[in-house]
C-alpha positions as CSV (number, residue, x, y, z in Angstrom):
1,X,137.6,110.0,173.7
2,X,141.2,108.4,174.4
3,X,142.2,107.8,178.0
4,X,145.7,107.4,179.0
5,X,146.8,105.5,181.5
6,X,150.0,106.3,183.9
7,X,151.4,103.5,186.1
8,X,154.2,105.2,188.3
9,X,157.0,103.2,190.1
10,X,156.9,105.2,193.5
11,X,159.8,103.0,195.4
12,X,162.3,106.6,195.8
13,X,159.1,108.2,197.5
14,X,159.8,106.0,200.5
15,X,163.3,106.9,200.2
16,X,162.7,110.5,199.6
17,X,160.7,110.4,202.5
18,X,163.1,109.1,204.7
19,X,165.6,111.9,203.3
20,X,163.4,114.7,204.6
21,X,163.4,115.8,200.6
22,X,161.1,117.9,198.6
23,X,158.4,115.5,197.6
24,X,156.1,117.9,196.2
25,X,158.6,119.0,193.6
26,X,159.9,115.8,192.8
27,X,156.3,114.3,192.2
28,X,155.7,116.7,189.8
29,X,158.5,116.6,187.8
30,X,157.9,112.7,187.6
31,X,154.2,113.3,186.5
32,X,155.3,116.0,184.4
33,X,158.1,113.5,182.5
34,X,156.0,110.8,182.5
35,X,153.1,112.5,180.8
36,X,155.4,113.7,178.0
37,X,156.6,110.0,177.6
38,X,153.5,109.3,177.0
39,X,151.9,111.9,174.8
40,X,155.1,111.7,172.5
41,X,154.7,108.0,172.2
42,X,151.2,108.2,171.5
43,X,152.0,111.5,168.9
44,X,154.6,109.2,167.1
45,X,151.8,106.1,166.5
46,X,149.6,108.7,165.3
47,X,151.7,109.9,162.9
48,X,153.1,106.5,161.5
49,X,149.4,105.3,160.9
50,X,148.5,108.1,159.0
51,X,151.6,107.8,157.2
52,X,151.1,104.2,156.7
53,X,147.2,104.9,155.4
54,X,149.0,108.2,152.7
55,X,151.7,105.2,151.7
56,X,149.0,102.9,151.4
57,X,146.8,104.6,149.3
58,X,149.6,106.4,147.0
59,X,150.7,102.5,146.2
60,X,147.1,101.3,145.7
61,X,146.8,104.1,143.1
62,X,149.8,103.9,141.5
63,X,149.6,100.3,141.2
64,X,145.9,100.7,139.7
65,X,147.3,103.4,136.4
66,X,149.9,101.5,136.0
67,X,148.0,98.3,135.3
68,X,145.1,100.3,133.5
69,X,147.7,101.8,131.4
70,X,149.6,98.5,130.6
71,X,145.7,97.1,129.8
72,X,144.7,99.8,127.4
73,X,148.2,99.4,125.4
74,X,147.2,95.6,125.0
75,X,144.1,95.7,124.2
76,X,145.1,98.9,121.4
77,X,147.8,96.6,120.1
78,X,145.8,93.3,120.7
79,X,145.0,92.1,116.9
80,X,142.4,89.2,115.7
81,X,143.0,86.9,112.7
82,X,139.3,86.8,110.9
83,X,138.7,85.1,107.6
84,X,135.6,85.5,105.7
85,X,134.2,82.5,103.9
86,X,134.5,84.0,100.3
87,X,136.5,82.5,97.5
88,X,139.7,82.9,98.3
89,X,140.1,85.7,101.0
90,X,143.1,86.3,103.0
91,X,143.3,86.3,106.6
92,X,143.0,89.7,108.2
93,X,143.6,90.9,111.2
94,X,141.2,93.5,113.0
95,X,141.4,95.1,115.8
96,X,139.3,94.3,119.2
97,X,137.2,97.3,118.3
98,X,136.9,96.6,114.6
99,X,136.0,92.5,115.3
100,X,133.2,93.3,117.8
101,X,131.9,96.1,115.3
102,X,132.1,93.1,112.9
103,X,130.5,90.5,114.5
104,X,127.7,92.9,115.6
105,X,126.9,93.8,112.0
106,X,126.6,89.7,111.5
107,X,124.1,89.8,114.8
108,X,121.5,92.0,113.1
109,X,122.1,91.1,109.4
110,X,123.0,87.3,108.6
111,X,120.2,84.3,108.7
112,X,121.9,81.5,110.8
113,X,118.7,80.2,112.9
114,X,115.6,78.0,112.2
115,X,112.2,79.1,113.7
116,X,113.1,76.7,117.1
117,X,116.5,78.9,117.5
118,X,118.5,76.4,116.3
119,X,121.8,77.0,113.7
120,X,121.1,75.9,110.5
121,X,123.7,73.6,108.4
122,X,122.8,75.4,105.5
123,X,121.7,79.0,104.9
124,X,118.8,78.6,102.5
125,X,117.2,77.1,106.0
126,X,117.9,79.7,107.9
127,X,115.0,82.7,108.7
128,X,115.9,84.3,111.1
129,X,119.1,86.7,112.6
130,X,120.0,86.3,116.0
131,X,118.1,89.0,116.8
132,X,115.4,88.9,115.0
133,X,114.7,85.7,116.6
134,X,115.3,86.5,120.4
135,X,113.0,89.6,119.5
136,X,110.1,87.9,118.4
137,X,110.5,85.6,121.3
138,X,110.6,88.4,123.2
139,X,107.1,89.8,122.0
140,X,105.6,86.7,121.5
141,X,101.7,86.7,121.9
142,X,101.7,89.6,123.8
143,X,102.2,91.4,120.0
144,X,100.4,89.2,118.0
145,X,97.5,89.8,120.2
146,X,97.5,93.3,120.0
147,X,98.1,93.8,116.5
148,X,95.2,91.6,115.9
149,X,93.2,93.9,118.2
150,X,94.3,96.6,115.9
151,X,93.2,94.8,112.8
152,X,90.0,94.0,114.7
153,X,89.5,97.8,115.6
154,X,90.8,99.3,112.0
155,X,88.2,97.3,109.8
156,X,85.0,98.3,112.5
157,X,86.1,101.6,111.9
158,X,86.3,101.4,108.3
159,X,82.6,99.0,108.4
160,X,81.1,102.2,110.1
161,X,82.8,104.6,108.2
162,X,81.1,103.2,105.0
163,X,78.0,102.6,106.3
164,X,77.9,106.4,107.3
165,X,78.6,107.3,103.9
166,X,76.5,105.3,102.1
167,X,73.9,106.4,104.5
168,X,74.9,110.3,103.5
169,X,74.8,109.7,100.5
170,X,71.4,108.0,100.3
171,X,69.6,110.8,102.4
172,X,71.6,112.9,99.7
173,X,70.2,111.2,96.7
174,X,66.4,111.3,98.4
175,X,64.8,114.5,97.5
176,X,62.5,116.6,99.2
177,X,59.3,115.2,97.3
178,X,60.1,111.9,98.6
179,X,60.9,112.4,101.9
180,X,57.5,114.7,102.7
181,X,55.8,111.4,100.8
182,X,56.7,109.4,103.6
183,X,54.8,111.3,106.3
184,X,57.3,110.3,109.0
185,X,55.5,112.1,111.6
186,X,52.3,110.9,111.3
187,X,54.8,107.0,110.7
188,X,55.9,107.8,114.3
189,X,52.7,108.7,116.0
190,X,50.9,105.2,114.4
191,X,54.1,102.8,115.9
192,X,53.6,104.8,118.8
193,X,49.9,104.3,119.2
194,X,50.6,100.3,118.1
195,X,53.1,99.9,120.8
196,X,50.8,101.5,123.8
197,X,48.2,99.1,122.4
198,X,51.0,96.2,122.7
199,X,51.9,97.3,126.3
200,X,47.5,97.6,127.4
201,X,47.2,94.1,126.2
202,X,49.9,92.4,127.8
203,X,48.9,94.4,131.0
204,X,45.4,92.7,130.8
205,X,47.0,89.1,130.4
206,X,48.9,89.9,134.0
């Protein structure tokens, strides 16, 4: 909330005093004139700062397209001498687009590092892309341990799956004859009879 202050110079109210005038009226036309004075000055700085923060702004954003338009038409014009290292090839010149689509390409598909990351003189040493190798850094252990894990899990699987299909096809290969030969019952009831004869005897030794 804005307060306004009035200061008043009140040296003709003596005089009007003296002069048996109409102070009432006076007074209030000198509030009254004074007030105005003061609202209209205070309407007029109101106005030039808002007009001030509209200028501002326009010039801010004019000044912002005009240098993002004078960018774009460099960097659209802007051209980059590139010469591959075949036999004989001539100098061309790509645009910013075209040279970082280029040198991308080279970042997934040419050898230039050693396994320690380091550039190689000469590319028969070379086994690794750039990316390859910051990859592999990346996964490190943390992927060698679990594919091994996964190697480790695949062949128990496969050990168990063969063991369950030789043992199919054993039981498969048994006939009936040989099975019933075996008494398997009467097997079970004798283990159980030696093993409750195990657990009296070692109850007598306690």
């Amino acid at each position: 909330m804005s307060v306004i202050k009035i200061e008043l110079k009140l040296d003709w109210l003596e005089e009007m005093i003296q002069e048996g005038s109409g102070i009432s009226e006076t007074l209030k036309e000198e509030v009254l004139s004074t007030l105005q004075a003061k609202m209209l000055s205070n309407a007029e700085l109101a106005i030039k700062s808002k007009i001030d923060e509209k200028v501002a702004a326009v010039a801010e954003k004019v000044t912002e397209e005009f240098l993002t338009g004078i960018m774009k038409n460099q960097i659209e014009s802007m051209k980059i001498p590139y010469k591959s290292d075949e036999w004989r090839a001539e100098v061309q010149y790509l645009s910013l687009s075209e040279y970082v689509g280029m040198k991308y390409k080279q970042f997934l598909q040419n050898k230039v590092l050693d396994e320690h990351g380091r550039h190689t003189e000469y590319s028969r040493d070379a086994k690794y892309t750039i990316h390859e190798y910051f990859v592999k850094n990346a996964l490190g252990k943390d992927l060698e341990k679990k594919i091994a894990n996964l190697i480790v899990d695949a062949r128990q699987k496969a050990e168990q799956s063969v063991v369950k299909t030789m043992e199919m096809n054993l039981q498969s290969q048994l006939s009936a004859d040989i099975i019933s030969r075996l008494n398997i019952p009467s097997m079970l009831k004798s283990l159980q009879e030696k093993a409750a004869e195990i657990e009296m005897t070692g109850g007598d030794r306690t």
